[in-house]
Backbone as JSON, one array per atom type, in Angstrom:
{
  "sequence": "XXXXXXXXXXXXXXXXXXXXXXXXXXXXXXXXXXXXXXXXXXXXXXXXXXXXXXXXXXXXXXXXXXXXXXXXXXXXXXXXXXXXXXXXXXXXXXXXXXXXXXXXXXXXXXXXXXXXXXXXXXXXXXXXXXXXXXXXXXXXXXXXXXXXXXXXXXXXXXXXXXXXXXXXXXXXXXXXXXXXXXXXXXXXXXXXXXXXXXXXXXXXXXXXXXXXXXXXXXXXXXXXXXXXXXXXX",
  "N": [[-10.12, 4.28, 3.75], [-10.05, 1.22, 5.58], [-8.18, -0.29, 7.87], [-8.08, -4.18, 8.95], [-6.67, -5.32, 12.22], [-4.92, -7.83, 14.6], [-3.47, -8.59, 17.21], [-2.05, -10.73, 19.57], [-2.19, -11.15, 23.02], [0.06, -11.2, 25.59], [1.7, -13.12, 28.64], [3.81, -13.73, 29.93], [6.4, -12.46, 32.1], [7.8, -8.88, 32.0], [10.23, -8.09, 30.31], [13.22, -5.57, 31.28], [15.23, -4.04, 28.6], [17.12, -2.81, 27.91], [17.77, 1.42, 27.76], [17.43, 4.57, 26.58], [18.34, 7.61, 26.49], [16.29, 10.73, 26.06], [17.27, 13.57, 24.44], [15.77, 16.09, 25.59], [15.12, 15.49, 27.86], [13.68, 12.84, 29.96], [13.11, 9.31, 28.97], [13.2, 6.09, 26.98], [12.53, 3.04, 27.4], [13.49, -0.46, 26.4], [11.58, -2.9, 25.75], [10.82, -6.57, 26.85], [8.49, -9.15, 26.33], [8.72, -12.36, 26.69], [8.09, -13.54, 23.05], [7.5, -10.58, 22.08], [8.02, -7.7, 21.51], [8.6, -4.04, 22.98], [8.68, -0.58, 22.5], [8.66, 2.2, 24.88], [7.3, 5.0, 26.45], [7.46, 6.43, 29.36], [4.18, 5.22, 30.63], [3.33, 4.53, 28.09], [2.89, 3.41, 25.06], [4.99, 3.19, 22.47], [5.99, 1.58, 19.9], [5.69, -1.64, 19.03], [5.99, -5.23, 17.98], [3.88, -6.84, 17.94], [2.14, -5.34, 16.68], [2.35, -3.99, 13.9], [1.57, -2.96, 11.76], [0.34, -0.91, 11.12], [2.33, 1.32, 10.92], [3.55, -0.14, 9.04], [1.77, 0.0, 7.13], [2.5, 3.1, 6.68], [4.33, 3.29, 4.52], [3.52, 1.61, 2.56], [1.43, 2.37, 1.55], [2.1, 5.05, 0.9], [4.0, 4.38, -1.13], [2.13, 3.81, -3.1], [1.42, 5.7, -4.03], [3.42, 6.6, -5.04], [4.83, 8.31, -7.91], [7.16, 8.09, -9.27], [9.69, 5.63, -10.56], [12.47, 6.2, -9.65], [12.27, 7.1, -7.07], [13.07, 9.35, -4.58], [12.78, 9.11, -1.1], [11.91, 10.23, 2.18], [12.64, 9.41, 5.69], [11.34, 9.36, 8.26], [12.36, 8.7, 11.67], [13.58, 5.41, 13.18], [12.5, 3.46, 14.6], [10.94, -0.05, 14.88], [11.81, -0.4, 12.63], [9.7, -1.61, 10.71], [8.71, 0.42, 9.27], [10.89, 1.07, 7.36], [11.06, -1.68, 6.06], [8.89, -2.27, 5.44], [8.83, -0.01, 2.97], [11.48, -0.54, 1.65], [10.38, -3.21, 0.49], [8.58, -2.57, -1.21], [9.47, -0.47, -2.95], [11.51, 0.07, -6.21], [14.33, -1.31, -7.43], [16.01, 1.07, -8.04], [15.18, 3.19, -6.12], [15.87, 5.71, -3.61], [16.51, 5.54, -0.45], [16.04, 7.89, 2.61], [17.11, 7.62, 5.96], [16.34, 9.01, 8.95], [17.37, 9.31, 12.27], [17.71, 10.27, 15.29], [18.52, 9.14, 17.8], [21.41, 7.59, 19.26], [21.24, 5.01, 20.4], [18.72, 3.83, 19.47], [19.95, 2.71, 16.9], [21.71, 1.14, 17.41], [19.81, -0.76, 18.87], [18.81, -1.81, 16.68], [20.33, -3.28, 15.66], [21.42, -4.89, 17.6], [19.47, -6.38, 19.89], [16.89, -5.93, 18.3], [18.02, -6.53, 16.16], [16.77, -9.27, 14.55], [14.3, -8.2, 13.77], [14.88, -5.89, 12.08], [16.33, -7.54, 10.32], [18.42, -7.72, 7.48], [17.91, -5.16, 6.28], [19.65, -2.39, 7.23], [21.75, -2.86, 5.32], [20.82, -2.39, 2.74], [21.37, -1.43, -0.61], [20.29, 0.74, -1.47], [19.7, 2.47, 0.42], [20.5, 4.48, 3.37], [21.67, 5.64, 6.28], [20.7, 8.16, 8.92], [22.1, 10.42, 11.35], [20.22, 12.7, 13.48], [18.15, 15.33, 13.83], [15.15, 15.1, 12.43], [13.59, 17.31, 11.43], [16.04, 18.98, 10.8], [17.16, 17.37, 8.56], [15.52, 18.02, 6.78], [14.87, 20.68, 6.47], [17.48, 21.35, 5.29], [17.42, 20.01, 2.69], [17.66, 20.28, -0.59], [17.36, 19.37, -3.0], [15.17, 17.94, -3.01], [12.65, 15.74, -1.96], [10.95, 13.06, -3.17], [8.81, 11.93, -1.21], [8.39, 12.39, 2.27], [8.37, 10.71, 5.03], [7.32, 10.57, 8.49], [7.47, 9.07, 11.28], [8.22, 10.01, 14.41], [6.69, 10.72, 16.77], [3.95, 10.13, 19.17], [1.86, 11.9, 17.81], [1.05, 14.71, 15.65], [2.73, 16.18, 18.03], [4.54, 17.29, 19.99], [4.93, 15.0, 22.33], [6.86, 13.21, 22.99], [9.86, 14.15, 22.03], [10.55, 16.92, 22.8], [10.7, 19.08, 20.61], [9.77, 17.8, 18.67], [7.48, 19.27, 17.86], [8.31, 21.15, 16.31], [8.16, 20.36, 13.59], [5.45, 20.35, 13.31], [3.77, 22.07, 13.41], [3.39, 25.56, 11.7], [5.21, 26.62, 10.12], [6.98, 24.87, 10.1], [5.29, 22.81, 9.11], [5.53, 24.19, 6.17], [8.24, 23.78, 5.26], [8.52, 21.22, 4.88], [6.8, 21.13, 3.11], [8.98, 22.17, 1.21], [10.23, 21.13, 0.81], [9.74, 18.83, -0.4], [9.67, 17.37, -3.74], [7.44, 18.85, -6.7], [4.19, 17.71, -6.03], [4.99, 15.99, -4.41], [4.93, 13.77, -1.59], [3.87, 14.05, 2.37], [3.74, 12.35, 4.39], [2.2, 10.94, 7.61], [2.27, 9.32, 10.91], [-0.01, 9.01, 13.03], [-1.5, 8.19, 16.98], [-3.71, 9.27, 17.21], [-7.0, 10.92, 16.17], [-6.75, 14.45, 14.48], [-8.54, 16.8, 14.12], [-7.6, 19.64, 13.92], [-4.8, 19.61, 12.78], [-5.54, 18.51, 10.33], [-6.58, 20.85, 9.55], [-4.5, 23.16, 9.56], [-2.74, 21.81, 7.67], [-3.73, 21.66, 5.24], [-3.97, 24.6, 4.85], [-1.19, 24.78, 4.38], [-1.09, 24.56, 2.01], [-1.6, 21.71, 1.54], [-2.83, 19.21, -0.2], [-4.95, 16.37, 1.58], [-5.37, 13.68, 2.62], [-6.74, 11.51, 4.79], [-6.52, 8.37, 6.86], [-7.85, 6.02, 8.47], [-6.68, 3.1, 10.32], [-7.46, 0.64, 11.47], [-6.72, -1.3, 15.35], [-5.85, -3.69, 17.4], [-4.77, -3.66, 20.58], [-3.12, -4.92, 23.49], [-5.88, -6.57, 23.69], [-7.57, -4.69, 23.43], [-9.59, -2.95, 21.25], [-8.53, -0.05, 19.09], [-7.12, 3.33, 17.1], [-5.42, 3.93, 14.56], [-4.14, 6.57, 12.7], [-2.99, 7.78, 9.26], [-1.86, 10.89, 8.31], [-1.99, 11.57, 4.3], [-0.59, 13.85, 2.88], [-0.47, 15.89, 0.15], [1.66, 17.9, -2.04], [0.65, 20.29, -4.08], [1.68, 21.75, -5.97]],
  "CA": [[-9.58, 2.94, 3.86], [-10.0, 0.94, 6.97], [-7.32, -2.25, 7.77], [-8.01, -4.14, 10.81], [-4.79, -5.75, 12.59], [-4.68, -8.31, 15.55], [-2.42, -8.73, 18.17], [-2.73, -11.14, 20.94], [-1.86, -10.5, 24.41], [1.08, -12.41, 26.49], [0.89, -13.66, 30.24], [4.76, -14.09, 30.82], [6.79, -11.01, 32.7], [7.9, -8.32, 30.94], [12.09, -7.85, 30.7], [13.9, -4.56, 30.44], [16.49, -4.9, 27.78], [17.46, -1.01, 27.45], [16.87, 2.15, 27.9], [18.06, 5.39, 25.86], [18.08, 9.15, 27.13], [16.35, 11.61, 25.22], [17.89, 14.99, 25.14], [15.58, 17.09, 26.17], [14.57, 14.8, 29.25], [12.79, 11.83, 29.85], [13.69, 8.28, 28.49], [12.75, 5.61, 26.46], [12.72, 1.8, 27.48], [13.17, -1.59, 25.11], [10.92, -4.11, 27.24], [10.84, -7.52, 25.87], [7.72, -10.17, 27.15], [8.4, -13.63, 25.53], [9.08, -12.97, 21.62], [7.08, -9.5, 22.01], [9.26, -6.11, 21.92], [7.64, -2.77, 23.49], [9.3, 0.63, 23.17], [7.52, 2.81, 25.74], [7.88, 6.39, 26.43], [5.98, 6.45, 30.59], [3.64, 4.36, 30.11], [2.86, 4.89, 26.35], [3.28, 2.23, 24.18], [5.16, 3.98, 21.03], [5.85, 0.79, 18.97], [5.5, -3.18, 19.46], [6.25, -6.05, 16.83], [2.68, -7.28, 17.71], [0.83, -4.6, 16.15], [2.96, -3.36, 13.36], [0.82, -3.16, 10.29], [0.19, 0.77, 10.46], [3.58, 1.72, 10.66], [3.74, -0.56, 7.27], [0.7, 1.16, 5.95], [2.67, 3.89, 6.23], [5.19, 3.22, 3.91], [3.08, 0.88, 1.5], [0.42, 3.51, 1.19], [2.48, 6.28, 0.48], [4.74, 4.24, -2.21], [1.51, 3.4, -4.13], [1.18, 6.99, -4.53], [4.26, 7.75, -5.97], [5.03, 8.26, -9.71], [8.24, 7.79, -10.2], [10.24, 4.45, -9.85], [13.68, 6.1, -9.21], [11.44, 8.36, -5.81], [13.6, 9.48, -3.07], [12.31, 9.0, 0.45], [13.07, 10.54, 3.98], [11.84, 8.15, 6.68], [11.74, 9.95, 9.88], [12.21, 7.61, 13.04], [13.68, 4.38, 12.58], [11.75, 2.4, 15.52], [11.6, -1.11, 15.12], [12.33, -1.22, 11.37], [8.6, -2.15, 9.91], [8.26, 1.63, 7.92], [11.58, 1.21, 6.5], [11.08, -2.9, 5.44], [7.95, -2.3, 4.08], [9.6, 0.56, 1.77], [12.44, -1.59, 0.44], [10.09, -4.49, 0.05], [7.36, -1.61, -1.97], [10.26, 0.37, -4.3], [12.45, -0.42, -6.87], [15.92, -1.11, -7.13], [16.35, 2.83, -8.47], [14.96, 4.21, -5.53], [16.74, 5.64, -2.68], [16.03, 5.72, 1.31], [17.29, 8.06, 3.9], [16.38, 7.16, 7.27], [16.92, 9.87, 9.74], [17.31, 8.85, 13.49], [17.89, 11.44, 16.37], [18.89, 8.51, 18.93], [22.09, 6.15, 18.53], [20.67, 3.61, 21.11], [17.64, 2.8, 18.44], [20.26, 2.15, 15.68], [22.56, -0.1, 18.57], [18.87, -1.93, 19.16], [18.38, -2.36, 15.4], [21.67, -4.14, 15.31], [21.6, -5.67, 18.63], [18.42, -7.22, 20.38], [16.05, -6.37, 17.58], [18.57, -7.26, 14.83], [15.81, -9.97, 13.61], [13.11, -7.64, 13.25], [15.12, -5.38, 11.23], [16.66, -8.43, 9.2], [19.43, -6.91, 6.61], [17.39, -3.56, 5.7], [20.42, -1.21, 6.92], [22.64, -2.88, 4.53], [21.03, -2.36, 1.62], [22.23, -0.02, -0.9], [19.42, 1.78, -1.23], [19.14, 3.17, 2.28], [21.19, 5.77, 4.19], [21.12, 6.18, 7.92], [21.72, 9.94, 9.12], [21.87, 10.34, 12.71], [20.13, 13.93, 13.79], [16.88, 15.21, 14.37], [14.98, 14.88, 11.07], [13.68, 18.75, 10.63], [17.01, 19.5, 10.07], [17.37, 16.76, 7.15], [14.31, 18.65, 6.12], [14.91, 22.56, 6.25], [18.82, 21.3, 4.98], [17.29, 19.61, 1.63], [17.96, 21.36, -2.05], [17.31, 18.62, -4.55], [13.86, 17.17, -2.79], [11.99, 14.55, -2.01], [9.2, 12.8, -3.23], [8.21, 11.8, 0.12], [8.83, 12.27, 3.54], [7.13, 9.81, 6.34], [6.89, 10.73, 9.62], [6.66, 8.54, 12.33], [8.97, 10.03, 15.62], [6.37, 10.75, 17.92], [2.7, 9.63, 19.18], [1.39, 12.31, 16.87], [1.76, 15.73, 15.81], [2.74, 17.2, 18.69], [6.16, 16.81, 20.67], [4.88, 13.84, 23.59], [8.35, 12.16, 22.9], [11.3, 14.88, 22.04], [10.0, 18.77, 22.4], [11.66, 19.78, 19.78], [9.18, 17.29, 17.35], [6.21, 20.26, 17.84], [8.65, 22.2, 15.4], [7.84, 19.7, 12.69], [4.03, 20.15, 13.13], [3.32, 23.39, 13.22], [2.85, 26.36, 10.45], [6.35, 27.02, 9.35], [7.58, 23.44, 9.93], [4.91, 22.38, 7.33], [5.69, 25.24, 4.81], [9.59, 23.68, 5.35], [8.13, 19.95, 4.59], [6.71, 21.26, 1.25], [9.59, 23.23, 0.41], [11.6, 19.77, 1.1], [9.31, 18.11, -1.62], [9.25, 17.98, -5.41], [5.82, 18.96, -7.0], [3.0, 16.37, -5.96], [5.35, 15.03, -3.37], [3.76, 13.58, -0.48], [4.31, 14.05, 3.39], [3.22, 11.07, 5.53], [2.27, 11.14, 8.44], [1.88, 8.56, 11.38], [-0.03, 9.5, 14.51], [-2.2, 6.86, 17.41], [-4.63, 9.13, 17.29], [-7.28, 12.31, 14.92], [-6.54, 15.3, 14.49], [-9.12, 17.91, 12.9], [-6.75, 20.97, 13.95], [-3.69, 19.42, 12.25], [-5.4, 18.49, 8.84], [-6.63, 22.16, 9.01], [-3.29, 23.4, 9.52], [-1.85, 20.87, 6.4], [-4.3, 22.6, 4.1], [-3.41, 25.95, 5.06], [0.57, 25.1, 3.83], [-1.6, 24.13, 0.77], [-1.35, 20.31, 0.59], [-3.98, 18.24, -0.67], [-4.83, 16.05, 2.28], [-6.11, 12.41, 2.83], [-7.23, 10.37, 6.22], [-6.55, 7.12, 6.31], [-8.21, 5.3, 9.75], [-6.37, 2.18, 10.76], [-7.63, -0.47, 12.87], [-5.23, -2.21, 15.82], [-5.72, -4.39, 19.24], [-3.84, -3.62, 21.53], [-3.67, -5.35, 24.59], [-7.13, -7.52, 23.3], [-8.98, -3.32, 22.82], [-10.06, -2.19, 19.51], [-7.83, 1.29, 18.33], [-7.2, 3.09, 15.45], [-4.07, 5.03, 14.51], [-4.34, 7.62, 12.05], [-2.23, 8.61, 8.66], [-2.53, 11.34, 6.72], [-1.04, 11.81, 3.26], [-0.5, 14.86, 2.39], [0.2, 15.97, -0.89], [1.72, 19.56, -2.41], [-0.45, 21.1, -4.72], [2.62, 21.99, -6.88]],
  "C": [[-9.55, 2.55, 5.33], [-8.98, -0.36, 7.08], [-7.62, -2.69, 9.45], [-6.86, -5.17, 10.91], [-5.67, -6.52, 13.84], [-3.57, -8.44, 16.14], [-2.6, -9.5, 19.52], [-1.37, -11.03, 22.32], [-1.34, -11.51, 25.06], [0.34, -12.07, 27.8], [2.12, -13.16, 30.82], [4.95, -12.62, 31.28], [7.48, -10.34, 32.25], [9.71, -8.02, 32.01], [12.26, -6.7, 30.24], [15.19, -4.93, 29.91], [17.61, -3.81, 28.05], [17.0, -0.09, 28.06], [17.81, 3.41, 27.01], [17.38, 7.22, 26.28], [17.45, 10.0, 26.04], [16.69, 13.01, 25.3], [17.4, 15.94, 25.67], [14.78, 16.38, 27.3], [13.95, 13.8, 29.24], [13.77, 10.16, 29.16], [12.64, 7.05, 28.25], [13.07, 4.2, 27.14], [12.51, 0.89, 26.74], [12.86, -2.57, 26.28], [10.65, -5.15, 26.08], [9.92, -8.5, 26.83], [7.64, -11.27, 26.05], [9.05, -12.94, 24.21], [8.82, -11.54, 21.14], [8.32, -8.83, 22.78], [8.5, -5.21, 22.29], [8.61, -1.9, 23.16], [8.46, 1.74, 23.66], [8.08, 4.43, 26.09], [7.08, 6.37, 27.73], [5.79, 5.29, 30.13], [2.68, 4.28, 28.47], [3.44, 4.02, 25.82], [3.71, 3.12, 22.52], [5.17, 2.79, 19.67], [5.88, -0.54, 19.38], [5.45, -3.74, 18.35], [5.5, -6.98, 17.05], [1.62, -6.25, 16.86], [1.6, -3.38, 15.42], [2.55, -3.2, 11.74], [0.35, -1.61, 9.82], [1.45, 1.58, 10.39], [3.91, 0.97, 9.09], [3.12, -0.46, 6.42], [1.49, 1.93, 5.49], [3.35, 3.95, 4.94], [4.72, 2.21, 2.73], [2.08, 1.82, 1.07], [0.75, 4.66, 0.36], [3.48, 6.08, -0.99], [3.74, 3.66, -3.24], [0.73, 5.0, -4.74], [1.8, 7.43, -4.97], [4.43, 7.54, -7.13], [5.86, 7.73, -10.15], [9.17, 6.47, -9.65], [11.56, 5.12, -9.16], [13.45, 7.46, -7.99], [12.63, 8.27, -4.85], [12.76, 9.86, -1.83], [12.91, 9.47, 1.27], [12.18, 9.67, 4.85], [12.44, 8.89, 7.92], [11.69, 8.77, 11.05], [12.8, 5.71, 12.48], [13.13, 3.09, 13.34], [12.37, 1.11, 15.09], [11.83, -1.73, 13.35], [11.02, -1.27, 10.14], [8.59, -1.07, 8.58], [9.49, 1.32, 6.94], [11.66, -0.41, 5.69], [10.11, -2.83, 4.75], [8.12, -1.37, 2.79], [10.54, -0.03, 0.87], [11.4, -2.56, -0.19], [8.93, -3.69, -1.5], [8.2, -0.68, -2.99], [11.41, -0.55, -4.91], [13.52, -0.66, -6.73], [16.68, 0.02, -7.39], [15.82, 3.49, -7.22], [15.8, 4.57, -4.79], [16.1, 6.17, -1.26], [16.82, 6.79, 1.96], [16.87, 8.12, 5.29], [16.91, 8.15, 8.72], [16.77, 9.43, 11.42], [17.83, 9.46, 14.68], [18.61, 10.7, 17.67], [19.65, 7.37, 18.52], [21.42, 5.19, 19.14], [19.45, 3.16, 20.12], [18.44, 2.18, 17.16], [21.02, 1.04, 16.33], [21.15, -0.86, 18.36], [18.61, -2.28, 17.83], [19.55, -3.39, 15.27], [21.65, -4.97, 16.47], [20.04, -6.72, 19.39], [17.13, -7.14, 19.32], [16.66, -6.62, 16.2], [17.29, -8.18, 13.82], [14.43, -9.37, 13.18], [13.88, -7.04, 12.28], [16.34, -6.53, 9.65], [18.06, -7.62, 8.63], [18.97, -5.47, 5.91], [18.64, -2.16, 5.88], [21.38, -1.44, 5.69], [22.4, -3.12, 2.82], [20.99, -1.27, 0.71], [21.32, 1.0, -1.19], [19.23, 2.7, -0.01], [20.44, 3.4, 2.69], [20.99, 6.4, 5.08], [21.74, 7.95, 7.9], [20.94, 10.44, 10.32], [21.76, 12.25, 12.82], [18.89, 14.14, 14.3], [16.51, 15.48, 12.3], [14.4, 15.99, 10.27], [14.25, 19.25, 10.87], [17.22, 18.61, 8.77], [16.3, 17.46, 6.24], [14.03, 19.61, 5.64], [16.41, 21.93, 5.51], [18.4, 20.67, 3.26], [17.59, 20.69, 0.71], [17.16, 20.63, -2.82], [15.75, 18.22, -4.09], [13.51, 16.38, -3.09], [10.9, 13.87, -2.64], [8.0, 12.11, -2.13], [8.87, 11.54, 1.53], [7.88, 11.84, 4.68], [7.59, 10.01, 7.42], [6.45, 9.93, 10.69], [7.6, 8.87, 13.65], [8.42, 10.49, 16.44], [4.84, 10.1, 17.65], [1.89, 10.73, 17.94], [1.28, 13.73, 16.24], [2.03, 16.97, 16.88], [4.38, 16.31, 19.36], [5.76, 16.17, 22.31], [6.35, 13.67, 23.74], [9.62, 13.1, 23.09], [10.44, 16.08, 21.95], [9.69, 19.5, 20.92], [10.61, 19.36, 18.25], [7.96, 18.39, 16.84], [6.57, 21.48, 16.79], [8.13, 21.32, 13.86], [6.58, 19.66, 12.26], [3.36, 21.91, 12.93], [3.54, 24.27, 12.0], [4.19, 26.02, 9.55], [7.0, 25.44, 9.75], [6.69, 22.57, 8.62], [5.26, 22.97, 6.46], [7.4, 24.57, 4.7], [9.31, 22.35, 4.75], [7.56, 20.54, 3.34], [7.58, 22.33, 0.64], [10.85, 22.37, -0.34], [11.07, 19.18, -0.4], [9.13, 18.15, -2.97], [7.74, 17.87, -5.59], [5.06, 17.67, -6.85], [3.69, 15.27, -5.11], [4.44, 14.74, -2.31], [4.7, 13.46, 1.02], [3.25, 13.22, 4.34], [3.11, 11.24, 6.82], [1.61, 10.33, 10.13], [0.91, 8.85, 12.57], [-1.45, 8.13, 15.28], [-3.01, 7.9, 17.5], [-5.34, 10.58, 16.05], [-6.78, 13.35, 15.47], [-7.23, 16.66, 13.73], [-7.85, 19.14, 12.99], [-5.5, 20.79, 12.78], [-3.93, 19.15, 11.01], [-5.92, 19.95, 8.75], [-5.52, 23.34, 8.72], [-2.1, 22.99, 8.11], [-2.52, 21.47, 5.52], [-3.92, 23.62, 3.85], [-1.85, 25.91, 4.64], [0.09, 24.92, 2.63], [-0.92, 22.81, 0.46], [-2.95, 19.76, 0.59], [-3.97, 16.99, 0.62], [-6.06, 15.1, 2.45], [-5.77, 11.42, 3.71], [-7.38, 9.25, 6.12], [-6.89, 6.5, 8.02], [-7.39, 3.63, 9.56], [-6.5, 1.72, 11.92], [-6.97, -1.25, 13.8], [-6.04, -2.63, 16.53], [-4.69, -4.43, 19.43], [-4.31, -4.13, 23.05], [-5.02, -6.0, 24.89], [-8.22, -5.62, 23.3], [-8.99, -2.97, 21.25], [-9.3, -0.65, 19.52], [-7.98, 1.68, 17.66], [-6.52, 3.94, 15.69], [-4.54, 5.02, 13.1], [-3.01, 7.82, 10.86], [-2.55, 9.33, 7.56], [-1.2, 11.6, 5.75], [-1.58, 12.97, 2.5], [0.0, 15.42, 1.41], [0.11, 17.37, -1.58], [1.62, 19.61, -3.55], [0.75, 21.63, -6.28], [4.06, 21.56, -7.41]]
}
């Protein structure tokens, strides 16, 4: 599947709004140019509410794969909102959300300067914030998921928080299909491929499918990457 996305490119000067510490060093900034939002990690562009259509792949993609109407979801990262709006707007009124978020300052900016991107999505009853890092909501499961999406760093590796490189690796996948009920699926966002990492997703034994998405950014041609990964049992 290929989607292509536009995004066109401002002039005015870019405002800092924010900024939020991450714990194991480094920090994040909310830059705002005109009605465009940035959150940047350096100079890395992690998310923008010009070019938010693969972050809502993720979460429309992965709920046309699931079976059951009353599916429970984990939604790793809660950025600027898009993965978890396009999930409410894509499941039933039986399903249920839980949105795991490692940093209060992104749930303050969901409520505060990007309030209108995220609209009323925390308050509806489907969905359940839970402030931590999200492989612990993950190794801590019993009952399981039928899918867990992934989007808290550039891609599987720990750019953003260290700590995310536990989530990608051997025994962090074998923990992500231990999280899921049979034929669940584990989502997974990243800006760019990865042969090593779908050879790695096989090897926990999931069934595993590449999905290329097209962006502009900044007027260049991209393509961010998700795979859906799905356990075998």
């Amino acid at each position: 599947m290929f989607l292509a996305i536009t995004a066109e490119v401002a002039t005015v000067p870019v405002e800092l709004i924010d900024t939020a510490d991450l714990p194991d060093g480094g920090t994040l900034r909310l830059l705002r140019r005109g009605d465009d939002y940035s959150i940047r990690f350096r100079d890395t562009e992690l998310m923008g509410n010009q070019v938010r259509q693969s972050e809502e792949a993720l979460a429309i993609l992965t709920c046309q794969r699931l079976a059951h109407s009353d599916s429970r979801i984990l939604i790793g990262g809660l950025g600027m909102g898009f993965t978890l709006g396009a999930a409410l707007k894509a499941l039933p009124a039986t399903a249920a959300i839980t949105v795991s978020e490692l940093l209060p300052a992104i749930v303050e900016w969901a409520k505060g300067p990007l309030a209108h991107l995220f609209h009323d999505y925390l308050n509806d009853d489907r969905v359940s914030l839970k402030m931590g890092d999200v492989h612990d909501a993950i190794v801590q499961e019993t009952v399981g998921y039928d899918a867990i999406l992934l989007d808290v760093d550039n891609g599987p590796d720990g750019l953003i928080h260290i700590a995310n490189e536990r989530l990608y690796c051997n025994w962090g996948l074998r923990a992500a299909y231990a999280a899921l009920r049979p034929r669940g699926i584990l989502a997974i966002w990243s800006a760019y491929p990865d042969d090593d990492f779908v050879i790695r997703l096989e090897q926990a034994l999931f069934d595993v499918e590449e999905v290329d998405v097209a962006v502009v950014i900044d007027g260049e041609p991209a393509t961010h990457t998700i795979w859906f990964a799905t356990r075998r049992e």
